[in-house]
TORDOGU-378347 format. One record per residue (C-alpha): residue number from 1; residue in three letters; x, y, z. Coordinates in nm, 3 decimals. Layout:
# residues N
[NUM,'ALA',[X,Y,Z]],
...
***
This chain:
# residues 365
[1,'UNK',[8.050,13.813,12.725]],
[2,'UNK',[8.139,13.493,12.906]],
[3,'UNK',[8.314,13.187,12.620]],
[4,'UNK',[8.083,12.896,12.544]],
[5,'UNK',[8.279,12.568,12.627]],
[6,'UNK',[8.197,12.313,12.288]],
[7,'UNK',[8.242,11.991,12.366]],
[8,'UNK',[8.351,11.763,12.091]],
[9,'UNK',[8.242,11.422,12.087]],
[10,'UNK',[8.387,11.147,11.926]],
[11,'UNK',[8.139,10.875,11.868]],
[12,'UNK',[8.238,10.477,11.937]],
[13,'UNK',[8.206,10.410,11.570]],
[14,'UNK',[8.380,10.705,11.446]],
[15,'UNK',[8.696,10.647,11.657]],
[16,'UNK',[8.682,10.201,11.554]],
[17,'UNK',[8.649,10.320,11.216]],
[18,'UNK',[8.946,10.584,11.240]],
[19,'UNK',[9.115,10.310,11.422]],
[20,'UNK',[9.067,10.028,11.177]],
[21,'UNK',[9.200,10.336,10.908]],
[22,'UNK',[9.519,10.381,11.094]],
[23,'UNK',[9.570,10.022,11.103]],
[24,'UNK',[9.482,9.972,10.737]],
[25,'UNK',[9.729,10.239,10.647]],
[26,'UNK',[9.989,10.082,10.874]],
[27,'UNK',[9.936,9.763,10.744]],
[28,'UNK',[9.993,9.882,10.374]],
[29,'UNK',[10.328,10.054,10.462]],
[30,'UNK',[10.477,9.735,10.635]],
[31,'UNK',[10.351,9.503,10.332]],
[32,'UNK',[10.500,9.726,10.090]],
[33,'UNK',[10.799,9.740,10.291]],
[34,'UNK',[10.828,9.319,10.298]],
[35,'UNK',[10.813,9.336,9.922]],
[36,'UNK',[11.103,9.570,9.891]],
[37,'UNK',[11.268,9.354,10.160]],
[38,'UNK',[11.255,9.038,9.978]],
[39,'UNK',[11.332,9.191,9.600]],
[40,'UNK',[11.640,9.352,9.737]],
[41,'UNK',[11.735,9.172,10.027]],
[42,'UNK',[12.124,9.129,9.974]],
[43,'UNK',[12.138,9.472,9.921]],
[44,'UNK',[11.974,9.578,10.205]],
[45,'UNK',[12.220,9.335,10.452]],
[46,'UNK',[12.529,9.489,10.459]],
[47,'UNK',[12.663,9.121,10.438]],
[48,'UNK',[12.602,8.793,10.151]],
[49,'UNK',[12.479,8.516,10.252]],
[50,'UNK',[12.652,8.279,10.330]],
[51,'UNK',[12.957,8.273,10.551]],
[52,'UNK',[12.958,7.921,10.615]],
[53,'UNK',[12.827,7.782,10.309]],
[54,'UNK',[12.908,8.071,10.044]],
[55,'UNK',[13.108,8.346,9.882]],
[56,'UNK',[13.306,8.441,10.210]],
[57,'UNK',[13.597,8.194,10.301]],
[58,'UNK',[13.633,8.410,10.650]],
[59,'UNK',[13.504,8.659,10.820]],
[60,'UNK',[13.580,8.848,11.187]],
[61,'UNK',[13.242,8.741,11.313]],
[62,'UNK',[13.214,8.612,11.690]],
[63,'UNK',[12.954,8.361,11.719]],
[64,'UNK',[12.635,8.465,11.958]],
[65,'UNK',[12.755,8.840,11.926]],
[66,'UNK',[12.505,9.060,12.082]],
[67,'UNK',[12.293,9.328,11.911]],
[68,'UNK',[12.471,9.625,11.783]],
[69,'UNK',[12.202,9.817,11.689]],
[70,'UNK',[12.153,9.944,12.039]],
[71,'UNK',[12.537,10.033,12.049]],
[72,'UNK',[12.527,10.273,11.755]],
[73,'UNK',[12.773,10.575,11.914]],
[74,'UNK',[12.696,10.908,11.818]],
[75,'UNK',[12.989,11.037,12.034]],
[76,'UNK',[13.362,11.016,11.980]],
[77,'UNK',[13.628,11.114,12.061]],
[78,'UNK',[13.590,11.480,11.889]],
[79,'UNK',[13.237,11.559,12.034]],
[80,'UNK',[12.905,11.463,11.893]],
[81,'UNK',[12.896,11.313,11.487]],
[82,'UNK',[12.578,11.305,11.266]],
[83,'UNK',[12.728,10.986,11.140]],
[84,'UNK',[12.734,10.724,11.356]],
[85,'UNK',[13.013,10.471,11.417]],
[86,'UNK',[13.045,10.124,11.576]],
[87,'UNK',[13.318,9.992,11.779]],
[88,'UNK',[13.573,9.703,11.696]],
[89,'UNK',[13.424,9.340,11.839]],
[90,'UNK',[13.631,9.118,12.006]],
[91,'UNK',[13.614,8.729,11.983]],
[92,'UNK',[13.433,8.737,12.266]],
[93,'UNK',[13.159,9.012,12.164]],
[94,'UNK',[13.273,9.256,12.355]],
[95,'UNK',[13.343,9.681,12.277]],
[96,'UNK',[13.723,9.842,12.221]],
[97,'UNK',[13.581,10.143,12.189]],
[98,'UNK',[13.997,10.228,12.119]],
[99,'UNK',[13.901,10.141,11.753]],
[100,'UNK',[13.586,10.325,11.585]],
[101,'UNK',[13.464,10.223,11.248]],
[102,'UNK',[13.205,10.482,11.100]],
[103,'UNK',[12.859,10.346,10.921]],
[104,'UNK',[12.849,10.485,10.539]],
[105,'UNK',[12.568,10.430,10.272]],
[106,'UNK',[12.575,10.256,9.971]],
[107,'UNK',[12.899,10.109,10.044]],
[108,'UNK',[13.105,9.864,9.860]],
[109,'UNK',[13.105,9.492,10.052]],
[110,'UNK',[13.073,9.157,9.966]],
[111,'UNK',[12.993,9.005,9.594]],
[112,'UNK',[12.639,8.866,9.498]],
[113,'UNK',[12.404,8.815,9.205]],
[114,'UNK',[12.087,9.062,9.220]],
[115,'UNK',[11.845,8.863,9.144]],
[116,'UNK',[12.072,8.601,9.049]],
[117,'UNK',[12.140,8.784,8.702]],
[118,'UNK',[12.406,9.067,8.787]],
[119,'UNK',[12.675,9.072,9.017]],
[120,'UNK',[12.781,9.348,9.181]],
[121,'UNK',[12.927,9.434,9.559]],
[122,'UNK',[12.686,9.744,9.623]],
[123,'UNK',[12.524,9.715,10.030]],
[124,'UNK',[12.274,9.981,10.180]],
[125,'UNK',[12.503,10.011,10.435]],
[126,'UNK',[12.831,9.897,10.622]],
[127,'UNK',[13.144,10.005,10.760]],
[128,'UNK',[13.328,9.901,10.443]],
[129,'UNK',[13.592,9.744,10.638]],
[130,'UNK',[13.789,9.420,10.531]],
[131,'UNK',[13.631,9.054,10.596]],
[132,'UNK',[13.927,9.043,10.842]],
[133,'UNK',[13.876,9.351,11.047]],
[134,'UNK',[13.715,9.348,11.376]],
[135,'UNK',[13.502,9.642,11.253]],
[136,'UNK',[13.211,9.493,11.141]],
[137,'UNK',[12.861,9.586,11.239]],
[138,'UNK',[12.566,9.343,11.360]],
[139,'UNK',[12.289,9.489,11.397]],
[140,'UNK',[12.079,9.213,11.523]],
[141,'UNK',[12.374,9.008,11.596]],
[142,'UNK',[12.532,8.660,11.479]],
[143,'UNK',[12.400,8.310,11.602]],
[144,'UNK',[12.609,8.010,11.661]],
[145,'UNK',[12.765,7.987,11.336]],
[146,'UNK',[12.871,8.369,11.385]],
[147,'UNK',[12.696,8.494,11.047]],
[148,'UNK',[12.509,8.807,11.060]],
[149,'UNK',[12.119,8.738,11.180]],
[150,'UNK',[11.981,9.079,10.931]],
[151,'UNK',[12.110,8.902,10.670]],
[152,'UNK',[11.904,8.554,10.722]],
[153,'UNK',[11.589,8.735,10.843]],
[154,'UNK',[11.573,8.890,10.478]],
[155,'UNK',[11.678,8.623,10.289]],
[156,'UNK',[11.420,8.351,10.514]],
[157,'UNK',[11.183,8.648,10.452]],
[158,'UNK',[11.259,8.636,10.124]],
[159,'UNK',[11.215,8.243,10.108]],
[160,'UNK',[10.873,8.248,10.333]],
[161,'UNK',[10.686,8.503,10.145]],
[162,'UNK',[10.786,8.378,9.794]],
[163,'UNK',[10.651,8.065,9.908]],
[164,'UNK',[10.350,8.187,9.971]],
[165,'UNK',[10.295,8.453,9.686]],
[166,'UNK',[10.336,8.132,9.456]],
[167,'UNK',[10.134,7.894,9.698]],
[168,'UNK',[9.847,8.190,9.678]],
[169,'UNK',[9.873,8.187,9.296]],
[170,'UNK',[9.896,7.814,9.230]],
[171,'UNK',[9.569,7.818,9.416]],
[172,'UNK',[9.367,8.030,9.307]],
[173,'UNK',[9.442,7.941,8.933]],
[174,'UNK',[9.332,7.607,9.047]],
[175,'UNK',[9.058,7.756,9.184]],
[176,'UNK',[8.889,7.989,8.977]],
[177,'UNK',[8.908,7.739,8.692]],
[178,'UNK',[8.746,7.435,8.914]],
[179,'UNK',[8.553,7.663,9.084]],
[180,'UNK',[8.400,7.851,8.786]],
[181,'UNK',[8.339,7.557,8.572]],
[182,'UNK',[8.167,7.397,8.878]],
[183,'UNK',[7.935,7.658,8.913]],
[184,'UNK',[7.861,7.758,8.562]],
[185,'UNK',[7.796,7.410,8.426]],
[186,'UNK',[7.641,7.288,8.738]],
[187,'UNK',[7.491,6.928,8.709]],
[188,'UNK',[7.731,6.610,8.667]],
[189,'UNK',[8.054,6.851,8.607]],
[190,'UNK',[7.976,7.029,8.947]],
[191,'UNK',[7.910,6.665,9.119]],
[192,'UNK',[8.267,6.562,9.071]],
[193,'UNK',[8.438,6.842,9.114]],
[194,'UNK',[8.264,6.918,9.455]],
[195,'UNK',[8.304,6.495,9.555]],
[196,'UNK',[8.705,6.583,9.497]],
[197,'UNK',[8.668,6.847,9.707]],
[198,'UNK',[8.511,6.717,9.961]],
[199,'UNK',[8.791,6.467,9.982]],
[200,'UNK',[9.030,6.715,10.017]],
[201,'UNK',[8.881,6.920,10.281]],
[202,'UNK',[8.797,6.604,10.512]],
[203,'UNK',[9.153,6.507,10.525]],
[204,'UNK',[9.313,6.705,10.838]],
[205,'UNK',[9.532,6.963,10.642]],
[206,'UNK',[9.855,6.950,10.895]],
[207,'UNK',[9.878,6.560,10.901]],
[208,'UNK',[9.854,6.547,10.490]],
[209,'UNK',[10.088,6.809,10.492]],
[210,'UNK',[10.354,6.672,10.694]],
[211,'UNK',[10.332,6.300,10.529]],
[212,'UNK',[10.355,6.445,10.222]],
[213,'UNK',[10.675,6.692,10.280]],
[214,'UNK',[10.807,6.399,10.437]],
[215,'UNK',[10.786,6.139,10.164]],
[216,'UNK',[10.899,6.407,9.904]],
[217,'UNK',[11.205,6.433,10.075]],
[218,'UNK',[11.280,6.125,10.145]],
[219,'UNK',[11.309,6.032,9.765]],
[220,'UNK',[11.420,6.391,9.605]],
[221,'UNK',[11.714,6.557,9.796]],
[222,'UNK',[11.841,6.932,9.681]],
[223,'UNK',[11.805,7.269,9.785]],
[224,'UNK',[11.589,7.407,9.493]],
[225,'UNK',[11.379,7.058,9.468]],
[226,'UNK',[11.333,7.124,9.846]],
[227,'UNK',[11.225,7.451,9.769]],
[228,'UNK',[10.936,7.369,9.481]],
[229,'UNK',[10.838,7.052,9.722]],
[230,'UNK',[10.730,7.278,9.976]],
[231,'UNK',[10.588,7.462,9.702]],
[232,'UNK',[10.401,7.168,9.596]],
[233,'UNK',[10.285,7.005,9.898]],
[234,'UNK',[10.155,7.330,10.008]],
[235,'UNK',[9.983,7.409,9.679]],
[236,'UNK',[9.787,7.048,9.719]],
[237,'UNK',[9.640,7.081,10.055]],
[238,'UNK',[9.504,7.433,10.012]],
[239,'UNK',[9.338,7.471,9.653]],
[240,'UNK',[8.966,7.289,9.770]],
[241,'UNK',[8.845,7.528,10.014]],
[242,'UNK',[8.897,7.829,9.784]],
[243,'UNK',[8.757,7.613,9.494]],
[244,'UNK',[8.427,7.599,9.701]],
[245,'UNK',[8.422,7.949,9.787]],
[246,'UNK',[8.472,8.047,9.394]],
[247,'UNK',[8.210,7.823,9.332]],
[248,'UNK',[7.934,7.961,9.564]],
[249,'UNK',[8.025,8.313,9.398]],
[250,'UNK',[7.964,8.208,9.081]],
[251,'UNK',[7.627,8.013,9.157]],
[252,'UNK',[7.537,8.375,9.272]],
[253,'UNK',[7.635,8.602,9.017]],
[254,'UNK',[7.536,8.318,8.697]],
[255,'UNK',[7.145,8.428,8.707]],
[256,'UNK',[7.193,8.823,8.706]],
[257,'UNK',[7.013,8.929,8.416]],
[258,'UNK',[7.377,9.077,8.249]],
[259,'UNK',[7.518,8.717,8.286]],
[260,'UNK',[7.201,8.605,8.111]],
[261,'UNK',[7.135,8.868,7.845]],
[262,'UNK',[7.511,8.727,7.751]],
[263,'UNK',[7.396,8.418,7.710]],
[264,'UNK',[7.122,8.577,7.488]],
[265,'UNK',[7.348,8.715,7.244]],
[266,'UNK',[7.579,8.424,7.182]],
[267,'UNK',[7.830,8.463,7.397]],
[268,'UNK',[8.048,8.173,7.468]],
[269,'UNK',[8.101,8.046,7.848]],
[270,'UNK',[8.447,8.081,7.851]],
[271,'UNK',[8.373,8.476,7.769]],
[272,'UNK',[8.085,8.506,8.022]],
[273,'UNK',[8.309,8.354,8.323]],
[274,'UNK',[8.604,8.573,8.242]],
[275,'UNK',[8.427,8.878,8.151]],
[276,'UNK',[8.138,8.918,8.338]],
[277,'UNK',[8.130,8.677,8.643]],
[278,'UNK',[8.506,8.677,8.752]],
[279,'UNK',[8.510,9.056,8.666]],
[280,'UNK',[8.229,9.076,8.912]],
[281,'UNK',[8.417,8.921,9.192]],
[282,'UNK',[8.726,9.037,9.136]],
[283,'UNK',[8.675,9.243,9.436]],
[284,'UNK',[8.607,8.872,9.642]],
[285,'UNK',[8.912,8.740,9.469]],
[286,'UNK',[9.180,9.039,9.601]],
[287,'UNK',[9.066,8.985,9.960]],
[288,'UNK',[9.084,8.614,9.939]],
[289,'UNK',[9.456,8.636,9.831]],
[290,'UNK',[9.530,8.872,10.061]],
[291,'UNK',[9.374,8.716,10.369]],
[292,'UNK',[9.516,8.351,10.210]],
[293,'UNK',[9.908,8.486,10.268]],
[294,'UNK',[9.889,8.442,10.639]],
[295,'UNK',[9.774,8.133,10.670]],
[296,'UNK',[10.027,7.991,10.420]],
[297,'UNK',[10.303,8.205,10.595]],
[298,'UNK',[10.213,7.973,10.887]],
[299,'UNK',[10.193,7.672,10.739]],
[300,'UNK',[10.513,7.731,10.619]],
[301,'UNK',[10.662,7.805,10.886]],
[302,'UNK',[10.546,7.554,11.098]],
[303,'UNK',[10.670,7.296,10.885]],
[304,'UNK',[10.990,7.433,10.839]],
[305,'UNK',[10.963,7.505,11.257]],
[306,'UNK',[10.955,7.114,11.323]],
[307,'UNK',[11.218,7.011,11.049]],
[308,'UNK',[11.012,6.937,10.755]],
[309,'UNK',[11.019,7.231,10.535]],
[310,'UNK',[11.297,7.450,10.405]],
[311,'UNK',[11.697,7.294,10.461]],
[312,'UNK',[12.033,7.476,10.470]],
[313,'UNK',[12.153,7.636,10.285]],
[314,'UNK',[11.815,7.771,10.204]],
[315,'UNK',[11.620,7.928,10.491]],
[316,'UNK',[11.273,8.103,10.627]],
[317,'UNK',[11.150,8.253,10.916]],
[318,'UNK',[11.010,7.894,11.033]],
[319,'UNK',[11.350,7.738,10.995]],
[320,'UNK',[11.545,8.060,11.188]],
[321,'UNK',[11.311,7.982,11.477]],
[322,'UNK',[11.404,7.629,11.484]],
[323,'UNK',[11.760,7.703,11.555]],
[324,'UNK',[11.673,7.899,11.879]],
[325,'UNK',[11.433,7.621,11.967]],
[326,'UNK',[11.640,7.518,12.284]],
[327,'UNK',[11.653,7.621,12.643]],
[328,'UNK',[11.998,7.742,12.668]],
[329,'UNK',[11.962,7.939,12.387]],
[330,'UNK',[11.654,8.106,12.463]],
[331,'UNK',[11.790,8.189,12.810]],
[332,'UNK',[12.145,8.303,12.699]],
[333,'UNK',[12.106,8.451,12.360]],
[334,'UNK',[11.734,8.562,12.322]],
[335,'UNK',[11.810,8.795,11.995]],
[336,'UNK',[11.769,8.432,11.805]],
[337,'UNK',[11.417,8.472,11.850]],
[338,'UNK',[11.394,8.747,11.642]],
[339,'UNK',[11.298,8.622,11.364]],
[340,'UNK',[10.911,8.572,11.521]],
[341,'UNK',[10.880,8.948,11.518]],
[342,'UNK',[10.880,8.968,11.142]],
[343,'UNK',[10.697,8.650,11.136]],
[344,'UNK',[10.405,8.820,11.364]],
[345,'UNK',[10.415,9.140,11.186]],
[346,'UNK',[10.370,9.061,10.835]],
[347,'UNK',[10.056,8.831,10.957]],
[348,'UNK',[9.930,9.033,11.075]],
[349,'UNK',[10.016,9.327,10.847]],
[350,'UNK',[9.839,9.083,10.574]],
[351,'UNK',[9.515,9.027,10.837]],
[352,'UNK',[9.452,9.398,10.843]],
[353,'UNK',[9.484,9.486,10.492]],
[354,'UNK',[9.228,9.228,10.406]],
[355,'UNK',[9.045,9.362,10.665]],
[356,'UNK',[9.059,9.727,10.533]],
[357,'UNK',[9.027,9.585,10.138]],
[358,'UNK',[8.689,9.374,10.274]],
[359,'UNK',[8.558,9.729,10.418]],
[360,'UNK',[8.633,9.953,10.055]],
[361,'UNK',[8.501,9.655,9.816]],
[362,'UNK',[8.252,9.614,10.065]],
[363,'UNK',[8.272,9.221,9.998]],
[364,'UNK',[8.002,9.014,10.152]],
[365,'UNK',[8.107,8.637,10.226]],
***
């Protein structure tokens, strides 16, 4: 009896669609990833920040050391270890491979405040060697100040996406509210609200933006005020566009006959928008956030990119970048463009899970 050859076929859609599921899933795992990173970020660094500026008065760290995490040694002098070991730096960056410090977990380093609240010394990870020892381990290097790259990609990480978790909420509070009451009431309440609007969405974002950050600095100096200015600024040239959205949402949901047998039985507006319209588009509302992150993140880091956003001591992703943003160091220490890999990740990390939350709320803009 001869075998029957079946021939399986995938169809176009069925593979995009088990595609777009991959790179939902993906997408979920990095972003939940980025919020552990920036809730436990000095934990995670085997180092505090800052060697220049903070807790540290010295520490063996050559500036522009190269990458270590590509000269992780598994082998020693006794044969092959599970635990692997890094060998003592000289000033100039360079192995003596004579001198092997082993890599532990959970290991007792440098002092910070978690969270700002308790202090305590406890690292991921580390050699546990002295601020004075040339055993220390870089994974992703030091830059020209010799302090430890990991540790300023997750604090700026830290710094960039609390920026724009607050941006995102600043505006949509400002939104729903303006946008609900504009299409609820309608008539001379909706004419206002949509003329402000309109004013803010015909003024080009990145220009407002920058004369803004710029004038706010000017007369208010300090890292925190810095901080909440970017905040701020940011908060104010974003808020109209989602405004109109919200209110185009609401015009459609305000005549469905559960928004109107409401009405029929007394119910007050403020109860109708909360409980049955923005209920009703709560599913429009998640992917707006989600999909609003990236372009914040951006913003963000553009401004901070060309000198206007976050300052030292403080830092982001944007402001990282802006410290490799010269020939010679682009051409003779390229690991100081790191930071744009975490920068292009979690945008589009945050692109795809919008994406993939659009697809399962099956929200129609």
């Amino acid at each position: 009896m001869g075998r029957k050859n079946i021939n399986v076929k995938v169809s176009p859609k069925g593979y995009r669609k088990k595609r777009r599921r991959s790179l939902s899933i993906a997408s979920a795992i990095i972003v939940l990833l980025l919020i552990i990173f920036i809730i436990l970020p000095e934990f995670i660094s085997p180092y505090s920040y800052c060697l220049r500026y903070g807790e540290t008065e010295y520490r063996f760290a050559p500036r522009y050391s190269p990458p270590m995490i590509g000269r992780l040694h598994f082998w020693g002098e006794t044969g092959f270890t599970l635990r692997p070991f890094v060998c003592a730096i000289g000033e100039d960056g360079e192995e003596d491979c004579s001198r092997q410090y082993p890599i532990y977990f959970f290991i007792h380093g440098d002092r910070y405040r978690l969270w700002g609240i308790f202090e305590t010394n406890l690292h991921l990870f580390g050699t546990g060697e002295p601020s004075d020892s040339p055993g220390q381990i870089f994974l992703l290097g030091t830059d020209e100040g010799g302090e430890d790259l990991l540790t300023k990609i997750l604090l700026g990480g830290r710094t960039t996406l609390s920026i724009s978790f607050i941006v995102v909420f600043i505006n949509f509070l400002l939104g729903i509210i303006l946008g609900s009451l504009s299409g609820y009431y309608g008539r001379w309440i909706d004419d206002i609200i949509q003329r402000v609007t309109e004013i803010f969405m015909s003024i080009p974002r990145l220009a407002l933006l920058i004369s803004l950050t710029f004038i706010a600095n000017f007369y208010f100096k300090g890292t925190t005020i810095n901080y909440w200015i970017i905040v701020g600024v940011l908060s104010f040239v974003n808020w109209a566009p989602l405004a109109r959205e919200i209110r185009g949402q609401v015009l459609a949901v305000r005549e469905e006959e559960y928004v109107m047998a409401a009405k029929a039985l007394g119910a007050t507006a403020g109860h109708i928008i909360i409980n049955h319209i923005l209920r009703n588009i709560s599913g429009f509302l998640i992917v707006s956030a989600t999909l609003s992150i990236p372009n914040i993140i951006i913003l963000e880091s553009v401004l901070s990119f060309i000198g206007w956003g976050i300052q030292e001591p403080l830092m982001s992703w944007g402001s990282l970048l802006q410290a490799a943003n010269r020939p010679v160091v682009i051409t003779n220490y390229p690991w100081l463009l790191i930071p744009a890999f975490p920068l292009f990740f979690t945008i589009f990390a945050f692109n795809f899970l919008g994406d993939a939350l659009r697809d399962a709320l099956e929200v129609r803009g």
